[in-house]
C-alpha positions, -999 to +999 in steps of 0.1 A: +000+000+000+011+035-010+015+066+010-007+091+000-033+058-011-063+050+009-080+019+013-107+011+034-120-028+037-143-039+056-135-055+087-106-056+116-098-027+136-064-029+133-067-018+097-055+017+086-055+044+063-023+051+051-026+095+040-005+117+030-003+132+063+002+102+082-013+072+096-051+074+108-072+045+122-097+031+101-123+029+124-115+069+129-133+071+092-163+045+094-171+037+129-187+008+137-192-008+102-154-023+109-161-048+143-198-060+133-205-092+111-237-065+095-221-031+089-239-005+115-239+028+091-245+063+108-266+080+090-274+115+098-318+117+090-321+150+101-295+174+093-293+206+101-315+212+131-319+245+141-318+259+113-342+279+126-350+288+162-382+271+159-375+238+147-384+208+174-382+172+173-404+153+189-397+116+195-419+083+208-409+050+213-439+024+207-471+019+232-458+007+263-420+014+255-396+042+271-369+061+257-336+060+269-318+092+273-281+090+281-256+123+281-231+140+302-239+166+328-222+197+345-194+174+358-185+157+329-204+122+344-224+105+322-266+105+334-293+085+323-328+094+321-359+079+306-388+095+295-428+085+277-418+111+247-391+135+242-395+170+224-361+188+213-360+219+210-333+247+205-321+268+233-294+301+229-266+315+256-254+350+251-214+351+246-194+377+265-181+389+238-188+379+202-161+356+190-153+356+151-157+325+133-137+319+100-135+296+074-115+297+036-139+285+010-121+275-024-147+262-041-186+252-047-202+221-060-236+204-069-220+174-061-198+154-038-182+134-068-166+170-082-163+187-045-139+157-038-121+156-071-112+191-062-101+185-024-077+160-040-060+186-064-055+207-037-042+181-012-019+176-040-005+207-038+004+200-004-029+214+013-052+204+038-083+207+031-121+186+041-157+182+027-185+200+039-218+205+032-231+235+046-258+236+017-237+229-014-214+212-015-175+227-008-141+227-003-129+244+031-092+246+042-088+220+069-102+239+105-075+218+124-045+230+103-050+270+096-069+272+129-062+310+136-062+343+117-029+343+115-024+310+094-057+312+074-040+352+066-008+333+052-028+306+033-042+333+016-013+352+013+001+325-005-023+317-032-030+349-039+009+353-050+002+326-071-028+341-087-057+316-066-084+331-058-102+315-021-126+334-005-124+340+033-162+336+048-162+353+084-191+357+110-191+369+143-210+341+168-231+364+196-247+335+212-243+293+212-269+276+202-277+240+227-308+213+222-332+219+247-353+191+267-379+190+294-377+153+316-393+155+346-396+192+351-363+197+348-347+215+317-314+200+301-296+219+274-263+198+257-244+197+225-248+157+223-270+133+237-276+098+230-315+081+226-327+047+222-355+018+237-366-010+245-376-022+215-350-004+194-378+016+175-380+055+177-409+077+159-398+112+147-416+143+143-399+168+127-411+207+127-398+229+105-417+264+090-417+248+060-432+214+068-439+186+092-425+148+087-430+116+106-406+090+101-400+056+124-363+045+125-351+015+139-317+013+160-307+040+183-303+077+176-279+106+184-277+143+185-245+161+177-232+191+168-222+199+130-197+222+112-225+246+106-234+260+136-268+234+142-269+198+148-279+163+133-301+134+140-281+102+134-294+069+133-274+033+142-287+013+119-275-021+100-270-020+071-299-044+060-322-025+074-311+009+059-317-008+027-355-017+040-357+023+040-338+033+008-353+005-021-387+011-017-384+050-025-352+046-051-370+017-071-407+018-065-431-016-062-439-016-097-405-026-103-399-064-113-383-085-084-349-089-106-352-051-112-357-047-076-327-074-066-306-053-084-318-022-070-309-035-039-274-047-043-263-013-059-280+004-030-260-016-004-226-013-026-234+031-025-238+028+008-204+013+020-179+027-011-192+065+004-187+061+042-166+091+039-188+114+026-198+132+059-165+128+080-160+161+086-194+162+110-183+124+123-216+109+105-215+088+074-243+094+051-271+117+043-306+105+037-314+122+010-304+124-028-271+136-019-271+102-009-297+078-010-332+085-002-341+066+034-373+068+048-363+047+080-394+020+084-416+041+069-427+026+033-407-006+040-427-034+015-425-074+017-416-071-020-384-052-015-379-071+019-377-105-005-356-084-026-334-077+003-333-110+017-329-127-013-291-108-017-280-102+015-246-096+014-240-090-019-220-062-031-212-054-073-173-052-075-144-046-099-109-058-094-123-069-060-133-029-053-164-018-048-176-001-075-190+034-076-222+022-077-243+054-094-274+051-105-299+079-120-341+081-130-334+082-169-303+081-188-321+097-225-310+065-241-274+063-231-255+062-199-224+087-195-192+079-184-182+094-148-160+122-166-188+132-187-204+147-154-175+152-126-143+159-128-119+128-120-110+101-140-132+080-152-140+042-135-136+015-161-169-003-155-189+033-159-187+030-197-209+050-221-244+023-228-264+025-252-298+018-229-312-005-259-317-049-264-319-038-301-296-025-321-308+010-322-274+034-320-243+026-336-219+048-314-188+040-335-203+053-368-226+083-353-203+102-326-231+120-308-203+149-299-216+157-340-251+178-330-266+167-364-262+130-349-275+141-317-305+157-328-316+125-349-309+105-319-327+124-298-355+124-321-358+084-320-386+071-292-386+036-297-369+005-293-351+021-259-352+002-230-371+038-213-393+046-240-427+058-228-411+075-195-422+109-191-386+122-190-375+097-214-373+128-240-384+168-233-385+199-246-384+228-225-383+268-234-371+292-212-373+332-220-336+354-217-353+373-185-357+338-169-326+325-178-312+358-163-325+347-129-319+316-129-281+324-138-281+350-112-290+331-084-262+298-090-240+324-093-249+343-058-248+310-041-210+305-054-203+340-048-192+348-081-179+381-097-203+378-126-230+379-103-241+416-106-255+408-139-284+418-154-293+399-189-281+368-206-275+379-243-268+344-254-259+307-247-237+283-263-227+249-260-190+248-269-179+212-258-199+183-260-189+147-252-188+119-278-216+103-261-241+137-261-237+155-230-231+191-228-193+194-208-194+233-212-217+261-219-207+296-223-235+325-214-225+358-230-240+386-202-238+426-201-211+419-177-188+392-194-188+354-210-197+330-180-186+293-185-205+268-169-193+231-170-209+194-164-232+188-137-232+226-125-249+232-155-280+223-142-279+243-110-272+271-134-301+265-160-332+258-148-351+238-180-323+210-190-331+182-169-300+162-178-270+177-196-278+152-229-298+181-247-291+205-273-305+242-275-326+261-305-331+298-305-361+316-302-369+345-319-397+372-313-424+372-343-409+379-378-376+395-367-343+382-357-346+394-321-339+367-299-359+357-269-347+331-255-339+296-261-358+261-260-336+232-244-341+197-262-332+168-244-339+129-227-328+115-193-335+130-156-303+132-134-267+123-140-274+094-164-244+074-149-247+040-143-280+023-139-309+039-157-339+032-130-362+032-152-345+009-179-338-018-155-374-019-153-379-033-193-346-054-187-365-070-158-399-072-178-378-093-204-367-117-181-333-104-176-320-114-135-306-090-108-269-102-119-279-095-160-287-055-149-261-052-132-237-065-159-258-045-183-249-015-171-218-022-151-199-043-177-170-061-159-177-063-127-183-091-103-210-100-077-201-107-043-208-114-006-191-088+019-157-104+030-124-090+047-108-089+011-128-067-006-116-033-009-143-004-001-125+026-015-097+039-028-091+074-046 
């Protein structure tokens, strides 16, 4: 093994990561998955609580069950308390004397895939730097290392002579923000605290201002602070159980049980290649679609239960890796290749698929990086495995005074420059991949040509929903005035990897769980967890 490699596997605690920066314990990264024969993830449910002063949690274990409360009081000694129902809610102390929080930024993503592929160029350089996820995803300078004003001053000293751009992001913190509970008329207010039952099954009830959700999780849960100022809901849970909360609402019941098999092994292989993902607020994954979507109990099905069961254990693999196991709603007809999205290099297995039994596309003759091809291909609706899905193939028109805001918005959330714009003039696509997608647009403004590139294109442009489209002007009535522009395209999402909804024909025509997967996936290997398997390595 390498310096400056990492490799996680699966099991023994002895294991380590080898960095650039030294030698860190492996269970330092992914908690308990290492010791248990199931992998326990941590999964972090709710996120950011407190976002707002009013937000409250309010959990219930069954009928006739208590929760368990267990956290540390004045004296540093741990204390136990149980309770029918427990309501959080957020609680502030005044500082003394405001104390100024800083962070260096260098850079902004819609994904975790390019926000990482950036962290390594800088660690590269010989920088520390860690993922967060405040909203977007970004690239901070590591706290630990340029941990006062002095050093983070320097840092930016230094790029700056280089000609790098970071931006420093300051605040000044006027009170601390604790969760707040009420057990037996006394009030508690901590920065962690620890729940669980009986019968190992919690209800939530979260309250936000802009909704209300109920969701059941089973195994026990934790509150913690973040890197953002609020806190997160983590749920222990094995990792067979997760998946009872994540297939259901990734795959739907419709889905054939091979379609649903395959679902599941994918779902379970995500799961443990992208423990890392949330390290920097000591959790593992999110349960969302920056992850996975996990509902806890809630929605779990005895179809995708069988599904489950019947490949527990089983993980897709390449070279005895576990593969990056992406998968999107619709591809438009053909998959991408990871670099067609995020920057990195692409994986071998994530190959450019036509999404087709027949012999509908020949890619070596029509190059879809040609627009004349793309356009006919684009205009073809049968004989795909996703023909008749809604997002199969759109068309979508968007005025210049729309596309302004959109545009202005991405760009206020990144903080850039060309932010004080006020009209898009025009838009052009000026790469395209061999395989159709859009790599870079540039938008001509009153204040400068903006280039927009891969997946951030569609945080910039609101109609595309995929980056496999292609763009006609439109023109006010009988003149040559343009007035905006109408976006042609197929897929929803990324397109990398499995397409959801063509795994559903493929399992209509009789194809098994292992068949998908090798569909899409060409090369790899099916196998059960075991101590040789390697679970990520950059």
């Amino acid at each position: 093994m390498a310096i400056g490699r990492t490799v996680l596997r699966p099991y023994g605690l002895a294991t380590a990561i080898l960095t650039t920066f030294g030698v860190v314990g492996l269970s330092n990264l992914t908690g308990t998955v290492l010791a248990q024969a199931e992998p326990v993830l941590q999964v972090g449910v709710v996120q950011r609580f407190g976002t707002q002063p009013t937000d409250k949690l309010t959990l219930e274990p069954l009928p006739g069950d208590r929760l368990t409360l267990r956290f540390q009081d004045g004296n540093k000694q741990t204390k136990t308390l149980t309770a029918t129902s427990l309501k959080l809610e957020m609680a502030y102390q005044p500082v003394a004397a405001p104390v100024l929080e800083e962070r260096i930024i260098f850079s902004t993503h819609r994904s975790f895939e390019s926000a990482e592929d950036d962290a390594n160029r800088w660690r590269a350089k010989g920088i520390e730097v860690e993922v967060a996820q405040p909203q977007r995803w970004q690239v901070w300078a590591k706290r630990e290392t340029y941990n006062t004003p002095l050093l983070r001053r320097l840092l930016l000293q230094s790029l700056e002579s280089q000609g790098v751009q970071a931006q420093l992001e300051a605040k000044e913190i006027r009170q601390i923000p604790w969760v707040s509970w009420v057990v037996n008329g006394y009030r508690y207010n901590r920065n962690e605290l620890d729940i669980k039952s009986a019968n190992n099954i919690i209800r939530v009830k979260q309250e936000t201002a802009e909704e209300k959700v109920t969701r059941t999780y089973l195994g026990p849960l934790r509150v913690q602070p973040n890197a953002y100022g609020t806190y997160t809901l983590v749920n222990q849970v094995p990792i067979e159980t997760y998946l009872r909360g994540v297939v259901p609402h990734e795959i739907g019941l419709a889905a054939p049980p091979a379609t649903i098999e395959a679902q599941a092994i994918l779902a379970r292989t995500y799961a443990l290649r992208n423990l890392r993902r949330f390290q920097i607020d000591q959790y593992q994954l999110c349960a969302d679609t920056q992850c996975q979507v996990y509902w806890g109990l809630q929605g779990a099905q005895p179809k995708t239960d069988r599904a489950i069961a019947a490949t527990k254990g089983l993980v897709l693999t390449y070279n005895n890796e576990l593969v990056d196991a992406l998968y999107s709603s619709t591809t438009g007809g053909i998959t991408a290749p990871f670099a067609d999205v995020w920057n990195g290099p692409n994986r071998p297995y994530l190959k450019a698929v036509v999404d087709s039994v027949s012999n509908v596309w020949d890619l070596s003759r029509y190059s879809l990086m040609d627009e004349k091809n793309l356009r006919v291909f684009l205009s073809r609706r049968k004989g795909f495995n996703e023909d008749g899905w809604d997002r199969f193939r759109w068309n979508s028109a968007s005025t210049l005074p729309d596309l302004t805001r959109d545009l202005q918005k991405y760009l206020t959330s990144i903080k850039s420059p060309y932010a004080k714009l006020n009209a898009v003039q025009k838009i052009q696509v000026v790469q395209r991949s061999p395989f159709g997608r859009v790599l870079k647009v540039a938008v001509t403004t009153d204040v400068g040509v903006v280039e927009i590139e891969k997946d951030n294109i569609l945080n910039a442009l609101y109609p595309p929903t995929s980056t496999l489209f292609y763009l006609d002007p439109m023109y006010e009535p009988g003149t040559k005035i343009l007035k905006g522009y109408r976006f042609v395209g197929g897929g929803m999402g990324h397109g990398v990897g499995l397409s959801q909804t063509g795994s559903y024909r493929l399992g209509e025509l009789g194809y098994t769980s292992r068949q998908i997967l090798s569909f899409y996936y060409p090369g790899t290997q099916l196998q059960p967890i075991n101590p040789t398997i390697v679970f990520w390595k950059p």
